[in-house]
Structure formats: structure tokens, C-alpha cells
N, C-alpha and C positions, 0 to 999 in steps of 0.2 A: 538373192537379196529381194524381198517381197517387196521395196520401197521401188526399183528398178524393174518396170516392165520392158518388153520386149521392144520398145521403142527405140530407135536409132539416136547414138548418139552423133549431135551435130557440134562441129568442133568450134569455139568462138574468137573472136580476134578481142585481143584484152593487151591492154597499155599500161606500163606500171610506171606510177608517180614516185617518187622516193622525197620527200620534202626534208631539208637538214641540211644547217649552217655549217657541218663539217667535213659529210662523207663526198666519197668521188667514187668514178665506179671502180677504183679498186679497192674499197675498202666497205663497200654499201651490202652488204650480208642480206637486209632485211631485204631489200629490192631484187637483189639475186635468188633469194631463197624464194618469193612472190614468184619468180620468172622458172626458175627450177619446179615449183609446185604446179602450175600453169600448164605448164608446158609436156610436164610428165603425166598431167590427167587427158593427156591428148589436144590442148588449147593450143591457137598461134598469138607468137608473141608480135603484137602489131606496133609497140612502140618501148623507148622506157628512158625517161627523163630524171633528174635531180635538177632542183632547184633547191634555193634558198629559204628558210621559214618566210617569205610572204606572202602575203594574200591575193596581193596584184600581179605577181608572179605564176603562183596556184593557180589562180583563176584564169590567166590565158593558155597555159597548156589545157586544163581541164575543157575551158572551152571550145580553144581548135578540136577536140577528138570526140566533144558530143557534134559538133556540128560537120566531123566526119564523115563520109557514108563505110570508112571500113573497119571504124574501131564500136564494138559494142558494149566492152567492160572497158572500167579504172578501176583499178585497184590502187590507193594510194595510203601510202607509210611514212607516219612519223607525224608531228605538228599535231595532237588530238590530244595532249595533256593539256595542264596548269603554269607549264614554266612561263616566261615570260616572254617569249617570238609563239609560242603555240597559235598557230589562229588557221589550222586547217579546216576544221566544222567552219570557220566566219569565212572562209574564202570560198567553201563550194556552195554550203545551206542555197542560197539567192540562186543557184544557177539549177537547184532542183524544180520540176514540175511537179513531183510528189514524194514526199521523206518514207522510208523504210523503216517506220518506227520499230518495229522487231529486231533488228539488226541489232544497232547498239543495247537493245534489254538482252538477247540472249546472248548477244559479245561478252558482255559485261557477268552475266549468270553462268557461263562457260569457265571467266575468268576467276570469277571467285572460290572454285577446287584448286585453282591455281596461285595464286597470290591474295588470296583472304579480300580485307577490306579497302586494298589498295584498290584495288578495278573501280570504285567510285571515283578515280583520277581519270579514266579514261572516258573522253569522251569521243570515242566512237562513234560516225552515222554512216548512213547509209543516202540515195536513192535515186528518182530513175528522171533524166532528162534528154529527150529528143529522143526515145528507143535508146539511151544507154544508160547501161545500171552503176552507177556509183560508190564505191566501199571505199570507207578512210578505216584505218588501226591503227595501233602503238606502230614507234620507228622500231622496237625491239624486235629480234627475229622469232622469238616466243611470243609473242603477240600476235605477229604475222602469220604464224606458225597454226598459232590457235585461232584465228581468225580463218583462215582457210580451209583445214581440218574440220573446222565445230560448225562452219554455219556455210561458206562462200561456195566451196567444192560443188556441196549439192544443190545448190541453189544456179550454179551453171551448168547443171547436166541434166539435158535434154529427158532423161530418164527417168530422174527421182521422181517420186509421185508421193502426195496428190498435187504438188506442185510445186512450177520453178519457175527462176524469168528468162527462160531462156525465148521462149515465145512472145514476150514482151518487145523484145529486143531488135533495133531497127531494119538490119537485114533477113533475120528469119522470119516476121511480121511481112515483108513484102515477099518472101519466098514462099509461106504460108496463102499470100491471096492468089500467086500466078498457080499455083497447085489446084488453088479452089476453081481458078478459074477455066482451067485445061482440064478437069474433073465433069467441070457440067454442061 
């Protein structure tokens, strides 16, 4: 793989949000499949929640785990349409220090091989607060599925080149300066 240089993969602790007024974890597929995909690309699973579609809700799990020192990814599913509880973009947006606008344009450009002109319902973001990176997608496991696969995977692997955020990201950014510093 020419995108994968020889660089060491470094493994990341990622927490999966599962947002839905109906599932429990025995029945929550998308959150499991997130935690299955995760976990089989060599990640540790640092936490994994359901809550309710709200926003005040979203936003304190979301928060306790940016202000973390052990969790570096969210990955969270479900709440990113048109219905009528949807308001996962309104509960993280404010808690970002900078939006990933690429994210949801090529979520959404991924999507469209996939379900045509419906992916204009998805409103997908992304982005990075405190050293952690952010991803919202469909509750759908195809969603999750494609989201992972199409854009997230590579984008936590220390490898992919010409770049990723796994460097961004608040424990390998202090592992990155004590190197630099035992270096010179």
C-alpha cells in the first residue's frame, strides 16, 4: 500500500456514542458494528455510551471524554438527520475548537454510490476539540459502515500518508514532544 509507509502503527483509545430514543445495547448494531470495526483495525475500545436523542445529554458524555486524558476519538451514531429529536451536529458543533469540513462533504460524496440523493439528509460533521477528533454519521449500520470504511479508518492510522490526525491528537502530541525531547 504506497498511501502506508513504514511507520508504526499507534493504537488509539476511541469511545463510541450511540445517540437513539430506542436502542439498548442489545439491540444497538450501529454502536456495535463502530466498536467491531474499531477494535478489529487494532484500536482500544475506551468507552461506549447510549443516550437519548438530546443535546444536553450529547453534550456531557461528549464533553467528559474531550476533557479526558485517555479517550482521543468519538465516534458517534445516529441524531445527524432531518427527523424531528435529530440535533446531534447542535449538541457537538459549540464543543468544537475547529470543524472538519471535509468530513461530512466526502461522507456525503461516498454516500451518494450508495443511496443517490438521499445523502443530502445527512448531516454529518466532523472535528477536533482538546486533542480529540470528533465524527458524528447516520444511526444506520450502513452509514456507520461507510463512514468508517470511506473516510475514518484511514484517517486514525498512524500510517496513511500524506496525512492523518492521529498526530493531532492529545496523548500522541505529548508522546511526540517527550521523544523530541529525550532526542536532543
Amino acid at each position: 500500500m504506497a498511501h502506508k509507509q513504514t511507520k508504526a502503527f499507534v493504537p488509539l483509545n476511541i469511545a463510541v456514542l450511540t445517540v437513539s430514543d430506542t436502542r439498548t445495547e442489545a439491540d444497538d448494531t450501529s454502536g456495535q458494528l463502530l466498536v467491531d470495526k474499531l477494535t478489529g483495525a487494532g484500536h482500544l475500545l475506551a468507552d461506549k455510551v447510549i443516550v437519548k436523542d438530546d443535546r444536553y445529554q450529547i453534550r456531557e458524555v461528549v464533553s467528559r471524554w474531550i476533557a479526558s486524558n485517555n479517550i482521543q476519538v468519538a465516534l458517534i451514531t445516529g441524531g445527524t438527520g432531518f427527523a424531528g429529536r435529530d440535533g446531534t451536529p447542535e449538541a457537538v458543533l459549540p464543543l468544537f475548537d475547529k470543524v472538519v469540513d471535509g468530513y461530512g462533504e466526502l461522507f456525503r460524496q461516498i454516500s451518494y454510490e450508495q443511496i443517490k440523493t438521499s445523502t443530502i439528509q445527512s448531516r454529518a460533521v466532523a472535528g477536533l476539540s482538546n486533542g480529540t477528533v470528533i465524527f458524528t454519521m447516520p444511526g444506520s449500520p450502513n452509514g456507520c459502515k461507510t463512514a468508517w470504511e470511506g473516510v475514518i479508518e484511514d484517517q486514525l492510522d498512524s500510517r496513511h500518508r500524506p496525512c492523518n490526525f492521529v498526530e493531532q491528537l492529545k496523548v500522541v502530541q505529548r508522546e511526540a514532544v517527550i521523544r523530541e525531547e529525550v532526542e536532543a
